[in-house]
N, C-alpha and C positions, 0 to 999 in steps of 0.2 A: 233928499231921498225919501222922503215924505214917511219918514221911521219905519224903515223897513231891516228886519232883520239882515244881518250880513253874517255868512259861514266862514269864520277864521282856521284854516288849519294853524294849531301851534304843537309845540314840543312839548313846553313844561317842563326841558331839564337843559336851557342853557342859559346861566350866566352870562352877563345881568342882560338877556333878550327878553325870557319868561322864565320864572318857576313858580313852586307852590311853596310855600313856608309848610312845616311839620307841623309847629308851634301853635299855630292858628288857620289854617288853611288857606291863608290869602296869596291872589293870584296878581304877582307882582312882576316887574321886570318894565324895562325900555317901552318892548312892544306895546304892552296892555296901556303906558300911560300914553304912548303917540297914539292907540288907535280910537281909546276913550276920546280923545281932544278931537282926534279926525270925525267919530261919529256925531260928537257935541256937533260940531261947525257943519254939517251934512243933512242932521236928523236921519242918525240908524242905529241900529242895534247890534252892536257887538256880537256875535254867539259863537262862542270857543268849542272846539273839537282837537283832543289831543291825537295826533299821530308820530308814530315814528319818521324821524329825517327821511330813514331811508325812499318812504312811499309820497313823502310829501308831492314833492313839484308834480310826478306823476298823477297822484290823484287830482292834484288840481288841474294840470292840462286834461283828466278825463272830465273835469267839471263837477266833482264831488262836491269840491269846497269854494268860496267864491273871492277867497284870498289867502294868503299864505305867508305866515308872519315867524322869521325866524333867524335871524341875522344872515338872508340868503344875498348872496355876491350876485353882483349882475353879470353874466356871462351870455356870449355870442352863442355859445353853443345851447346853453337855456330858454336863451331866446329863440329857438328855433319853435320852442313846444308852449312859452308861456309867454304873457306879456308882463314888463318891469314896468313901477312905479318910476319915478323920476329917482333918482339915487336919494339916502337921507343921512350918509354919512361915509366920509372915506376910513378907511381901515387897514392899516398895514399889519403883513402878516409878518409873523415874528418865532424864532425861533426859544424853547426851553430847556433849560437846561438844570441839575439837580443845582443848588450851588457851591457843593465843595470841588465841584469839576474841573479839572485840568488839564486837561487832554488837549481840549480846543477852551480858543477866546474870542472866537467869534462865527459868524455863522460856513464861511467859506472854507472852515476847519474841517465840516462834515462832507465836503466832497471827496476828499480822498481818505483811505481806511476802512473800516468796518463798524463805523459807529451805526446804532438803530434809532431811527426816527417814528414817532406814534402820532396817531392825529387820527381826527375820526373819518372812518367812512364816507366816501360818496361827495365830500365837500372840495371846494378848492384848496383847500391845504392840503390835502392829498395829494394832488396833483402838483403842487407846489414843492413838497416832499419827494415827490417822485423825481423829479426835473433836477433835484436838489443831489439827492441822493442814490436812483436807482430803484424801482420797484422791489429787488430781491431785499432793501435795507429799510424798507416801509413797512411796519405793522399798523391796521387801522381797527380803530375801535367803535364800539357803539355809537358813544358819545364822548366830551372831549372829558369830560370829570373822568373815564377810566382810563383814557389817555397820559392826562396827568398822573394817575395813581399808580402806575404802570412805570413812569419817570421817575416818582419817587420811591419806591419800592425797588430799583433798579434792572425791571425787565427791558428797557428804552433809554437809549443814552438822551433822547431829545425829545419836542415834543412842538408839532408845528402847529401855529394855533393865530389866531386873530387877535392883535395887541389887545382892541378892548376886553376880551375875554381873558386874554393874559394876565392883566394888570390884576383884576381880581384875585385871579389864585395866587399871583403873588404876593398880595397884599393877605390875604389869608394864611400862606406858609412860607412868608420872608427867611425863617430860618431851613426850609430846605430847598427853592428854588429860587432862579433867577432866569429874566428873559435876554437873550445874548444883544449887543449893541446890532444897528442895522435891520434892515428889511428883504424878506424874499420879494415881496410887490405890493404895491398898495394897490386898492381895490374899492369899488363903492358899493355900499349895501343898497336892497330896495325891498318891497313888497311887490309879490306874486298873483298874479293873478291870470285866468284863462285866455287864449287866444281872445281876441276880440270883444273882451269885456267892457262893458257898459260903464265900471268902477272905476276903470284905470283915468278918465279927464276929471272927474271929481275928486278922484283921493288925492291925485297930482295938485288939482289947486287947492285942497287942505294944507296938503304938505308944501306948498310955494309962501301959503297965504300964513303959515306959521312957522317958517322961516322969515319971512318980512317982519313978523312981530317979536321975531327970541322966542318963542314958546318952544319948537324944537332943540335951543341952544339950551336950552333950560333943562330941559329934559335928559338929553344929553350929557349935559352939568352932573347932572344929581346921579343919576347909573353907572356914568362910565369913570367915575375917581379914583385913581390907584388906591384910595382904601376902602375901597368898595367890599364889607366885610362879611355878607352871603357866603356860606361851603356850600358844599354838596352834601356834606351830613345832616344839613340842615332844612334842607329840600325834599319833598317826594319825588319817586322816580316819573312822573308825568307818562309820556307815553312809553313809558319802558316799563310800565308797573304791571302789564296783560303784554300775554304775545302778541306781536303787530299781526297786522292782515298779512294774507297771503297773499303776492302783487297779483294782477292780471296778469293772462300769459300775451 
């Protein structure tokens, strides 16, 4: 790509995709080490731009940004407006729960009754929680760190959430949560990018040509550990730290 910059929308506030450490300001997570390796094998230039989820995919199908890196689910319905990378990892989604919980023991528990399910905004959990539960029994949240704290704190009986992101806060608060046995649906992640971009046959053969080598698996390895020991306390708010943009109408 003869080192040319590339415009990444990312978050900055989801485990372990991106965050920021407090501690020292490094910009860590899944994402930033696949996109590093992809730019290595390319010649480009990474260049990050925090936004909220909410505006993400959108600003990208307007062409603001020229990729979109965010533990984003590949959907038919998304593909209507952006174009997907080749998937880079599947990911079933999984139900939380506090763990002195008894009510239910598994996730089929929460169809009938009145228990409340959180998950954040605008994602496939959402709608996975909805299908699950019912919209009137869905609370969503910014992002999934208030989702969870919302769980713990006991305003949400549950908390629907993408295992790899799960495992982490479970392994950070073993003693108040647990993720329920079973799956609402497995799913494959990708990178975003605009209708008919130029990006999408190179980034693909990165990503083929570093799954043939384990450097994907590798990567994967190291992020996604159930003691993968990253909080949220421990993190900046990324794009939640300024009010988001205002969408277009």
């Amino acid at each position: 790509l003869g080192g040319k910059d590339i415009t990444i929308a990312i978050e900055n506030a989801y485990l372990p995709f991106n965050y920021i450490r407090l501690d020292n300001r490094a910009e860590l997570g899944r994402d930033y080490d696949t996109l590093a390796e992809i730019c290595t094998r390319l010649n480009c230039k990474p260049v990050y731009q925090e936004i909220a989820w909410d505006f993400m995919i959108a600003a990208v199908s307007d062409g603001q940004f020229d990729v979109a890196a965010d533990g984003i689910t590949i959907t038919e319905e998304r593909a209507k407006v952006v174009d997907f990378s080749i998937g880079y990892i599947n990911v079933d989604q999984r139900i939380m729960v506090r763990l002195d919980e008894t009510r239910v023991d598994s996730i089929d528990g929460f169809k009938t009754g009145d228990l409340k399910v959180g998950t954040q905004k605008g994602t496939t959990n959402y709608d996975e929680a909805v299908k699950l539960v019912g919209e009137s029994r869905v609370t969503a949240f910014d992002t999934f760190g208030d989702a969870v704290q919302a769980l713990i704190n006991g305003d949400v009986d549950g908390v629907a959430i993408d295992d790899t992101a799960g495992q982490g806060y479970v392994g950070v608060n073993a003693d108040k949560i647990k993720l329920l046995p079973g799956k609402l649906v497995g799913q494959e992640l990708g990178f975003v990018f605009p209708k008919g971009s130029a990006l999408k046959a190179p980034f693909d053969a990165a990503l083929q040509s570093m799954m043939a080598d384990g450097t994907l698996a590798k990567i994967n390895a190291k992020r996604f550990l159930p003691d993968f020991v990253m909080t949220y306390d421990e993190i900046a708010p990324g794009a939640y730290d300024n009010p988001p943009p205002t969408p277009k109408p």
